[in-house]
N, C-alpha and C positions, 0 to 999 in steps of 0.2 A: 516312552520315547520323548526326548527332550529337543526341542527346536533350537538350534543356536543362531541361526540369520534370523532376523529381522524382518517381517513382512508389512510392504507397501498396499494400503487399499487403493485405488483409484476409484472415483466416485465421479457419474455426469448428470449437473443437476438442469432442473427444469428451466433454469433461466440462463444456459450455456450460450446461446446466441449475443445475449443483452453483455456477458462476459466480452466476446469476442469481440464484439461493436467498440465496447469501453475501450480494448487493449489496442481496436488499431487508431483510436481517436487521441490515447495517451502518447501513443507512437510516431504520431503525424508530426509535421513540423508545428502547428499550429497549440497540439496539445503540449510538445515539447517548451513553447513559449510560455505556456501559461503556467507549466509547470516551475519554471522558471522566477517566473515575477511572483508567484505564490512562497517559493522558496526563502527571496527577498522579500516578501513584506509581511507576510503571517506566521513563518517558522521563527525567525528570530526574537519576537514578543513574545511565544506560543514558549521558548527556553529562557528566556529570560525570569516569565514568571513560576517557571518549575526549578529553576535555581537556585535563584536571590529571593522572591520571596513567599516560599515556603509552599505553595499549592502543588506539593506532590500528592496530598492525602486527600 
């Protein structure tokens, strides 16, 4: 007998609380800020040097 869907594991690991904490701290307006000035100041240096000069590998 042959399967045709797909099957999804769902997995709850040991540090699912420390998860949860992160995601409502990411969510806050405060995390939302930092997310923010992080985006401006470390992501566009971070593609710049995977671009132009060459540290993809």
């Amino acid at each position: 007998m042959c399967k045709t869907a797909k099957e999804k594991k769902f997995s709850v690991t040991y540090y699912k609380a420390e998860y949860e904490r992160n995601i409502e701290h990411v969510n806050s307006p405060q995390g939302s800020y930092m997310k923010g000035k992080r985006q401006s100041m470390v992501e566009p240096v971070l593609g710049t040097l995977t671009q132009f000069m060459g540290l993809r590998k």
